[in-house]
GULUMVEX-40454 format. One record per residue: residue in three letters; x, y, z of N, C-alpha, C, O in turn. Coordinates in steps of 0.05 Angstrom, whole numbers, plus 5000, padded with zeros to 4 digits. Layout:
ALAXYZXYZXYZXYZ;...
This chain:
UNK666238885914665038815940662438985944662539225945;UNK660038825946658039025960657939215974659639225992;UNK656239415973657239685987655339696015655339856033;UNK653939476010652339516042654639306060654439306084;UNK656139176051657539056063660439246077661339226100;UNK661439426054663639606059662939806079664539876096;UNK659839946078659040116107658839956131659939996153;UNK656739666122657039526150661439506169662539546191;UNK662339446143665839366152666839736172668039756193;UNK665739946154666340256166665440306182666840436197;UNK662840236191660940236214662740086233663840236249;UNK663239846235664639646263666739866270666839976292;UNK668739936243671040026252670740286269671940396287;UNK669140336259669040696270668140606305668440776323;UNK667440416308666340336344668440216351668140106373;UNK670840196341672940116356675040266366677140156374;UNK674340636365676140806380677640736410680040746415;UNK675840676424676340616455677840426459679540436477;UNK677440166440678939896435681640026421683539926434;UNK682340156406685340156395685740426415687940346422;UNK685540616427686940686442687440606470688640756485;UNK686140296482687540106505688240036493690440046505;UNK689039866463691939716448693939856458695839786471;UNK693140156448696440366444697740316474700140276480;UNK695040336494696340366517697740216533699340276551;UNK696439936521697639706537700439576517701439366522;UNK701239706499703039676479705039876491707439806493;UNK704440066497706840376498707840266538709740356551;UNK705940096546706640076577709339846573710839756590;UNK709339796543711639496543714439596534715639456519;UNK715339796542717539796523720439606513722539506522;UNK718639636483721039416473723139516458723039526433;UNK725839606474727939806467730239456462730439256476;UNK731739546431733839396431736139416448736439606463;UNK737739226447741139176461742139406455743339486474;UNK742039576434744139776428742740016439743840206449;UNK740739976437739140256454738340166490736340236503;UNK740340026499740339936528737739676535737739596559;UNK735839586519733739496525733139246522734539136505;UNK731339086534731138816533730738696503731638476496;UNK729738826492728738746467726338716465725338796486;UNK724438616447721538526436720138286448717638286452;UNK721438116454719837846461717837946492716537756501;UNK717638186503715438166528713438276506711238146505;UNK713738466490710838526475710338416451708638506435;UNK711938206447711238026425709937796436708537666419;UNK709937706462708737566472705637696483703637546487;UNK705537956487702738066489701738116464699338056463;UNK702538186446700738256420700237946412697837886409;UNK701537786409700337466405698037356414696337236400;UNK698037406445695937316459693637466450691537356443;UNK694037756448690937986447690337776414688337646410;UNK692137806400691237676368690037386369688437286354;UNK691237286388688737026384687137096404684837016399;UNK687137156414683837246435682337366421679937296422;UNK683137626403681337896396679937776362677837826350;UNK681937646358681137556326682037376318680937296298;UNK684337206327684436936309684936896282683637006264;UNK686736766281688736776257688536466243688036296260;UNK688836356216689036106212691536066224691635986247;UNK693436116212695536136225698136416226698736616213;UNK699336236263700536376268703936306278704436156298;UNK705836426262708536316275710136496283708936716284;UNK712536516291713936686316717536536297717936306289;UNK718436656296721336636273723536856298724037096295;UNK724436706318726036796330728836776315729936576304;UNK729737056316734037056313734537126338733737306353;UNK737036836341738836956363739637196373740037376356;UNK740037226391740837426393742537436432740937406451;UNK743937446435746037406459745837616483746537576506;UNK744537856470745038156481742538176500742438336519;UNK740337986492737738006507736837826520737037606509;UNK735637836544734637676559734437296550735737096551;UNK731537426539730237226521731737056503731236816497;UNK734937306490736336986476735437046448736736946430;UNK733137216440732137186421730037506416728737656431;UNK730637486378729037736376727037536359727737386340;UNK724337606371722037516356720637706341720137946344;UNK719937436312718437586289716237456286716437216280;UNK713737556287710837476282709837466255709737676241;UNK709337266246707437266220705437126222705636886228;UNK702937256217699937156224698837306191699137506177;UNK697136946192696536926162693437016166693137106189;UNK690737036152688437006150687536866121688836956102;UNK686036706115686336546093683736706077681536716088;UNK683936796055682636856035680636726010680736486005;UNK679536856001678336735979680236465959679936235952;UNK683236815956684936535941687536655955688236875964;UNK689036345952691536445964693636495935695736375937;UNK693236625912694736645899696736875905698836885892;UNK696037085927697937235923697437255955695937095967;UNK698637465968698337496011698437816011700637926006;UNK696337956016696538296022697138316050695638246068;UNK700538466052701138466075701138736083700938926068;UNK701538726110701938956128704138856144704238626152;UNK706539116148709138976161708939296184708339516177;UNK709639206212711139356219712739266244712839046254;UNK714139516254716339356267714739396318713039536329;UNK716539236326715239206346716739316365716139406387;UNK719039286352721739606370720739896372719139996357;UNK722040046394722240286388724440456401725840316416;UNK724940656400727140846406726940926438724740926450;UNK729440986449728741086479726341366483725341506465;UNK725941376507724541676505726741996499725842216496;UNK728641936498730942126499730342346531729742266553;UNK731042686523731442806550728042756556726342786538;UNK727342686582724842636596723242896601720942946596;UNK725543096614724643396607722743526582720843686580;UNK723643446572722543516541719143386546717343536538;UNK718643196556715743066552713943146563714543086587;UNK711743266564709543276579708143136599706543216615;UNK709442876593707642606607710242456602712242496588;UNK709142216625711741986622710941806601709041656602;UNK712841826580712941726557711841536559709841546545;UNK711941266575710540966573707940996583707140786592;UNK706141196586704041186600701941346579702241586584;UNK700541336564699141386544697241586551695241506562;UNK697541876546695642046552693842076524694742026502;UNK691542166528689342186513688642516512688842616535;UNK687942686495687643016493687743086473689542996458;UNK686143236463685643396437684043146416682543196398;UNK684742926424684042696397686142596388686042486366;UNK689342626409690742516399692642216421691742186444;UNK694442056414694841946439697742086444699342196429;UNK697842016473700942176460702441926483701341856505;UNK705741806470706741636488708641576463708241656441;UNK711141396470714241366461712241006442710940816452;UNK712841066417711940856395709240906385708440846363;UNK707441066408704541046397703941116361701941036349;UNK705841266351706741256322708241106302707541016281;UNK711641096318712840936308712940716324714040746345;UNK711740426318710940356296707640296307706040196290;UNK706740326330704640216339701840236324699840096323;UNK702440506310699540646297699940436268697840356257;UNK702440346257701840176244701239896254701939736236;UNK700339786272700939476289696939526283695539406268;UNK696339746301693639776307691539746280689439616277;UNK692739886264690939956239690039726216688039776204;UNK691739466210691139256209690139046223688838856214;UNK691139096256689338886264686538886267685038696261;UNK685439186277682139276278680739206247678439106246;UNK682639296219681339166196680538946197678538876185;UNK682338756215681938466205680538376226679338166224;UNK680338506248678038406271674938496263672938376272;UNK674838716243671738796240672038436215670638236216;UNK673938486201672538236174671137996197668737976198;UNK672637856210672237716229669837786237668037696222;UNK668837926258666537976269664537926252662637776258;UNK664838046232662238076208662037856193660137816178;UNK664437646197664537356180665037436151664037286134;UNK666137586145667237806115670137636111672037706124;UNK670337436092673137366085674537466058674237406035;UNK676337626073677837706052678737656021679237416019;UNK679137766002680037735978680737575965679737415949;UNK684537685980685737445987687337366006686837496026;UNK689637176011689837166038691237516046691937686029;UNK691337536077691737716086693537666114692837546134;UNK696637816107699337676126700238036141700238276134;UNK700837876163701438136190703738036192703737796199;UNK706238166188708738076198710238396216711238616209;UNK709438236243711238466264713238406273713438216289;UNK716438626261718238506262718938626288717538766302;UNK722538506293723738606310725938876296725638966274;UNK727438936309729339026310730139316278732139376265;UNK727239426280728039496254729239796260729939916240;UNK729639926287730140206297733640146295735240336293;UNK734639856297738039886292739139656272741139516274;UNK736739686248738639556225737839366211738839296189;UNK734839206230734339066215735338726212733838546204;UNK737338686217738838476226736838196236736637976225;UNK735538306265734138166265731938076262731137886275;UNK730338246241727438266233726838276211725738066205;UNK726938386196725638356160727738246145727638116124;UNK729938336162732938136135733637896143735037726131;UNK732137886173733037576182731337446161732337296144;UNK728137516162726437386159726437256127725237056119;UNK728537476112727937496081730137286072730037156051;UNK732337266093734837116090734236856096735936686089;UNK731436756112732636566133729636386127729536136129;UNK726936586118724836356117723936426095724236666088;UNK722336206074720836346051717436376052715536256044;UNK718036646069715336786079713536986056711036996052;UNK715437096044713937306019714437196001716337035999;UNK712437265976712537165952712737385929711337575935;UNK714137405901714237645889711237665880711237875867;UNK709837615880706537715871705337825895703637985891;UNK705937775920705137945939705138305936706538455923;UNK703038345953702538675958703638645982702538495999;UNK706038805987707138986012706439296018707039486003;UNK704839316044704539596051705539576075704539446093;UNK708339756080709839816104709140096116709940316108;UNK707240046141705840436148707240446168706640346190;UNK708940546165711440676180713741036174715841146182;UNK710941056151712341306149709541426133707841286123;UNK709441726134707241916114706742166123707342246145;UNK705842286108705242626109702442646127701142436127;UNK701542856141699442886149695842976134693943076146;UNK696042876105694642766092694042616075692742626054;UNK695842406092695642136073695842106050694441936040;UNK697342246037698242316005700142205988700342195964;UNK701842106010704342095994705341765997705741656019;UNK705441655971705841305976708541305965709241395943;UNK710441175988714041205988713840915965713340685971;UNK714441025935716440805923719440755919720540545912;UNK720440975923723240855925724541115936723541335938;UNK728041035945729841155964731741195945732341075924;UNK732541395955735741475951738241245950737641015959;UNK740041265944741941185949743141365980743141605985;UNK743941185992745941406022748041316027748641096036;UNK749141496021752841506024754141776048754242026045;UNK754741616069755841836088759041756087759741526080;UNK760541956093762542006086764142106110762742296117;UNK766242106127767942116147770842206133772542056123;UNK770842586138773742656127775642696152775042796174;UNK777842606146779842706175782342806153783842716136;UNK781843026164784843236154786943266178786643306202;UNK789243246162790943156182793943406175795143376153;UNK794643606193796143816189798243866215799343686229;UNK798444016216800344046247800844316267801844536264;UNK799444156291798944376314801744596318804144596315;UNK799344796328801745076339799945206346797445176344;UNK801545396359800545686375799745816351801045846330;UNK796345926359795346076342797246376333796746516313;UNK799146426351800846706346802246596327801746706306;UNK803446476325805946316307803946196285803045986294;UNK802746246257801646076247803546056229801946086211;UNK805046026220807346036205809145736219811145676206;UNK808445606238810145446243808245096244809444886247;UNK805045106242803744956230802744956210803545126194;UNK800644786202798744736178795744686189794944466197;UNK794244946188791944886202789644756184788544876165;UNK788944476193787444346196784444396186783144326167;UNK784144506202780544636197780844756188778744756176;UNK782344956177782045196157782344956121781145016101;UNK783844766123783644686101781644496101780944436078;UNK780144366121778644236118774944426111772944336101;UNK775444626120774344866108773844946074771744916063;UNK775745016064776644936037774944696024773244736006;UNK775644416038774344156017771744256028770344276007;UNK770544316045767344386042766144546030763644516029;UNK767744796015767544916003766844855973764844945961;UNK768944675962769344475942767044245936766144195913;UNK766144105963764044035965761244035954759943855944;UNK760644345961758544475944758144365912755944335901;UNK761644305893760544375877760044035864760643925843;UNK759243985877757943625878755043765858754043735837;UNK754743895875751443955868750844015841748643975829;UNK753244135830753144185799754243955776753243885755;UNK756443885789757543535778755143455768754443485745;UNK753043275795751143115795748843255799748043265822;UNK747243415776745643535771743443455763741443585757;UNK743843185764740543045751737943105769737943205791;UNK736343045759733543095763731042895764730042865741;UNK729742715787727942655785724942695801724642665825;UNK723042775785721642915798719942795820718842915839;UNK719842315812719342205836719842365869718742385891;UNK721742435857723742475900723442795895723442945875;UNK723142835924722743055940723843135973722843115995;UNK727243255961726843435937728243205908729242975909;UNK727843365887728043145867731343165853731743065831;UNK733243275868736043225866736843065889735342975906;UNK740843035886741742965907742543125922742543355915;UNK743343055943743843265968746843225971747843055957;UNK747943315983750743335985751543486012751743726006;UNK751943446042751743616054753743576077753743346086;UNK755543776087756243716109754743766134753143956134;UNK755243586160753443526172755943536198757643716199;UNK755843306218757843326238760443426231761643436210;UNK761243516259763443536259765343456300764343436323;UNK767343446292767743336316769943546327771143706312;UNK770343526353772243716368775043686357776143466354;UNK776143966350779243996337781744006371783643866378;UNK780344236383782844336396780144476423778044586419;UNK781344436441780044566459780044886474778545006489;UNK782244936462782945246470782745396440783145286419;UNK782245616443782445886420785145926409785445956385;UNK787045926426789346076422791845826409794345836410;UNK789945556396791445386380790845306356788545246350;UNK792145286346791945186314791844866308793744716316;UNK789344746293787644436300790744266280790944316256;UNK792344136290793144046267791743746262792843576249;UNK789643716273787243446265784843556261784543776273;UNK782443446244780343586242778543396231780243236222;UNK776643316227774543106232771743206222770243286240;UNK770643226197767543346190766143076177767342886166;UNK763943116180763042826166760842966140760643216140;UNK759442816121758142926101755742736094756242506086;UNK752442846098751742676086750842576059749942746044;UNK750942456054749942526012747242286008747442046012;UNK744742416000743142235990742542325957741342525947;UNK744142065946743742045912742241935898742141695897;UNK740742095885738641915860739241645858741241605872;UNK738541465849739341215847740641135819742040935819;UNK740341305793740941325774745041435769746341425748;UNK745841515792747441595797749541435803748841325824;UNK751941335796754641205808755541235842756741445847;UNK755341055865755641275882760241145879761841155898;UNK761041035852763641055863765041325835767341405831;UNK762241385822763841615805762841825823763742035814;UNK761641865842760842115863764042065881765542255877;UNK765041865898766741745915769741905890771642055896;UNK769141825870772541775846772042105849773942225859;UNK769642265842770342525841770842785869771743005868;UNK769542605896770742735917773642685929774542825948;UNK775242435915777642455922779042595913781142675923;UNK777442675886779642825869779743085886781843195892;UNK777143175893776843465904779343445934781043615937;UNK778943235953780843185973784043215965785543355979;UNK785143065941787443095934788143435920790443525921;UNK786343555911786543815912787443975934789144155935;UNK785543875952785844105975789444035992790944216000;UNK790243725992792043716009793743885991795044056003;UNK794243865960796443965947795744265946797044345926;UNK794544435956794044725963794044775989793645015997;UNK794544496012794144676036796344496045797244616064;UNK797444316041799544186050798543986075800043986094;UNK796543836075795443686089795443426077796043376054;UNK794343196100794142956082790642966092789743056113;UNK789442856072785942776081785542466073786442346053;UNK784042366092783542076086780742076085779842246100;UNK778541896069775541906066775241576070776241376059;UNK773041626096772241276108768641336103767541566104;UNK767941206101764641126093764240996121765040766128;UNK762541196138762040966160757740846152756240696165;UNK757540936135755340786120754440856084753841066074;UNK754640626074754140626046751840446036751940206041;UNK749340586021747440386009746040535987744640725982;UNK747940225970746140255943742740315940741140135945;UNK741940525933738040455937737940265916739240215895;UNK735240135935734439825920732739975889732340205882;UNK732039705874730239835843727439885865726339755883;UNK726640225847723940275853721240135851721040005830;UNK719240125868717339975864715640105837714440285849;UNK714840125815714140095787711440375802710240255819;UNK710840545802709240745803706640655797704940785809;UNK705440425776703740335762703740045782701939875778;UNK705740005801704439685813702039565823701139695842;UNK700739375818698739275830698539405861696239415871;UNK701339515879700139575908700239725909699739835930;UNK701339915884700340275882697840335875696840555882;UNK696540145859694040225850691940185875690340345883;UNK692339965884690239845903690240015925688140095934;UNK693240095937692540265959691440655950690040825962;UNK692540655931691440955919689041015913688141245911;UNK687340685909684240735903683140755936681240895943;UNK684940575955683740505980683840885998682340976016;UNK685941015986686441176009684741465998684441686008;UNK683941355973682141685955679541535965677941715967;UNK677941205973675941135980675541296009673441426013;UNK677441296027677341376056678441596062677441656083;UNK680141776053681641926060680542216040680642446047;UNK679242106012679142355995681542435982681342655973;UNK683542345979686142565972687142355949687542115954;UNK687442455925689142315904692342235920693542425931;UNK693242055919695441895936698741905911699241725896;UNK700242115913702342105897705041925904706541995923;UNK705641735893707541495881709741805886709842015873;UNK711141705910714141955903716841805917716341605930;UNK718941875916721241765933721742035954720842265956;UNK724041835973724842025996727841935997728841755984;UNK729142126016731342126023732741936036734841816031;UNK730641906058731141716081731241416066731441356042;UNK730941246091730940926082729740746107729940706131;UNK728340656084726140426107727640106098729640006089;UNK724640026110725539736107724539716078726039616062;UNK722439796071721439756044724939636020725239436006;UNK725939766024728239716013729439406017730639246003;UNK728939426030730239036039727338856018727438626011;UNK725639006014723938755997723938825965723438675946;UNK724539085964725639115938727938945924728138845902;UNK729438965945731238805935731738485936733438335927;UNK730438465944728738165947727638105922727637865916;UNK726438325899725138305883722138205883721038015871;UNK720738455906718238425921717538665923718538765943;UNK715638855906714639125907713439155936712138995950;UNK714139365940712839485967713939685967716139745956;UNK711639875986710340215990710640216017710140016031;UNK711740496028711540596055708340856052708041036035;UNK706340756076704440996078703140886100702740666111;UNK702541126104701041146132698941486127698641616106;UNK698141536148696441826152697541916177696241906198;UNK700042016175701342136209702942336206704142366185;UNK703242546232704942756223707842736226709242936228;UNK708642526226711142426232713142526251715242646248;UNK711442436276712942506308715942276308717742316325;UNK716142116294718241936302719742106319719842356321;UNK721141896334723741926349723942266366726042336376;UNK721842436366721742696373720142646414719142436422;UNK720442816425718942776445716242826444715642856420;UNK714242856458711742816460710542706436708742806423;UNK711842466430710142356403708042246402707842096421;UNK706242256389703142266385702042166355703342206335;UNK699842046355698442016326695542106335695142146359;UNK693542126318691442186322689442006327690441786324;UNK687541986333685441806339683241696315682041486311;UNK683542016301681841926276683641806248682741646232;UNK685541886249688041766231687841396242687741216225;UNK687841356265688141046267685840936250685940806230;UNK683541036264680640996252680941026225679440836218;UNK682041166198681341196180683741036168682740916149;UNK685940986170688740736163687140496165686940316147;UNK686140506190684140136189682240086168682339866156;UNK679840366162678540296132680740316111679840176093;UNK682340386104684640426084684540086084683139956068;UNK686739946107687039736105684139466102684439226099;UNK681939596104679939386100679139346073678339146060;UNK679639646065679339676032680339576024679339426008;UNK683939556028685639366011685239096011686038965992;UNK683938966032684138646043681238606029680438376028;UNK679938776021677238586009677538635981677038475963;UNK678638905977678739035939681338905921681438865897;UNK683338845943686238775919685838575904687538505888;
């Protein structure tokens, strides 16, 4: 692409500060909280980001892929996919993010009322202005400068803002993958919904996550008398002990993920006994484990029972192990993919920083198109306020994600 054309595209964007922080604001004033997080759902600001998109820039086309849904007003969680037609339509460089977000949690905690978008230091601060809004903003201003300037993209170029991706997904990227044939495997997926605070790090693949729910089961007494129960937490103490030695079992190493083992960890635990002076004969810890993907998670499962059937036959307890969530990680996106390269050239064009292909712990949606058998990357440029109070992204980070994404829509 011409380079007097790529300053004229950096030039527009850089004059559109004032314009993406009234998006953030008139976006963060909508809150679109799911059924399970008490809230109406998406369809009031899926019906405003629609309208600003055909007013602000105009789309060839645009469709709306509602799933039922019973719990919400509307009847329905809506999913946006807005196309822009390209040079060629042999492949579609997308940008996905989601149009949900999380409650404000304790209000105390905030500086400002979460739905009301304060501006200071250069940053915005309000409940989504990060997750996911700073990704909503940063493609649409790309694709409003191409527009302005009459600059048609590559090739085609697809915005899909889902619903429901803060509880599961259900009704937004898995509806969409289950239910319409919207993506294609030659497509570039970039999901900016997650990244380090210098835009460095391009998420190709996840963990496996296996959480685990132990209930040890022994029998209450007076802490004076311990001679006449079987205490509970003290043996469920023991299997955590045991626990640990997961870490040496499953010792593999990949240096993709960071950190580049599995984790193995106990984590909750729930109330035994309410007074001091008794002995728990019930006891309740939960564990989380994120495993390489290279890993068995039912020879990890075959070898913590063994460790459980140890402990009852040394402590005289029975222990039972429930999975209240299990997922296989999907196959990694190829480190060398067509949308690792394109965005790694786009984000060392704008950003300066060589862009490292690594895995994480956690789990996005990216995973649902993996396994679809559809490469896609999680990145963004943010310090990752998710779900924390006073969440914020920066002003120049929006501005510099939008040349990222203009780079990709004219260079892929």
């Amino acid at each position: 692409m011409d380079e007097k054309i790529m300053k004229q595209l950096y030039e527009k964007i850089d004059g559109y500060r004032d314009e993406m922080v009234d998006l953030q604001a008139k976006l963060t004033a909508i809150p679109a909280l799911g059924p399970t997080n008490e809230g109406e759902g998406e369809a009031k600001k899926a019906a405003f980001i629609k309208d600003w998109m055909e007013k602000e820039i105009g789309f060839d086309t645009m469709e709306q892929y509602d799933s039922p849904d019973d719990r919400v007003p509307s009847g329905i969680r809506p999913n946006i996919i807005a196309i822009m037609k390209g040079e060629s339509s042999d492949k579609c460089i997308w940008a996905m993010a989601h149009l949900d977000i999380v409650p404000p949690g304790e209000l105390s905690l905030w500086n400002s009322d979460p739905y009301t978008v304060k501006v200071e230091d250069g940053k915005i601060y309000g409940r989504g202005v990060e997750d996911n809004q700073h990704g909503m903003v940063t493609p649409l201003f790309a694709l409003k400068a191409l527009k302005e300037l009459g600059v048609k993209p590559a090739y085609d170029v697809g915005l899909a803002f889902v619903a429901d991706e803060e509880t599961g997904s259900e009704h937004g990227i898995q509806f969409l993958l289950k239910n319409h044939n919207v993506f294609k495997e030659q497509d570039l997926i970039i999901v900016p919904d997650a990244g380090v605070p210098d835009g460095s790090m391009i998420e190709v693949a996840e963990k496996s996550i296996y959480w685990v729910k132990i209930e040890t089961k022994g029998k209450q007494c007076h802490a004076s008398t311990p001679e006449q129960g079987i205490n509970a937490h003290r043996a469920a103490a023991h299997l955590i002990t045991k626990i640990d030695k997961l870490y040496e079992i499953f010792n593999q190493k990949d240096e993709v993920f960071d950190p580049p083992i599995s984790t193995f960890e106990p984590t909750k635990k729930e109330n035994n006994v309410p007074n001091i002076n008794t002995i728990p004969g019930d006891d309740v810890f939960y564990v989380d484990m994120r495993i390489l993907p290279d890993i068995d998670l039912d020879e990890v499962h075959k070898t913590l029972e063994g460790m459980t059937r140890e402990v009852e036959k040394e402590q005289k307890v029975t222990i039972s192990i429930t999975s209240p969530q299990r997922e296989e990680a999907a196959p990694a996106t190829p480190v060398d993919a067509p949308v690792v390269k394109a965005l790694a050239a786009a984000i060392k064009e704008i950003h300066g920083v060589d862009a490292k292909p690594m895995g994480i712990g956690g789990g996005t949606v990216a995973a649902f198109f993996r396994k679809a058998g559809i490469n896609a990357v999680v990145w963004s440029k943010i310090d990752e306020l998710a779900h924390q109070p006073n969440e914020y992204t920066h002003i120049d980070n929006m501005v510099g994600d939008s040349k990222v994404f203009s780079h990709l829509f004219l260079q892929s």
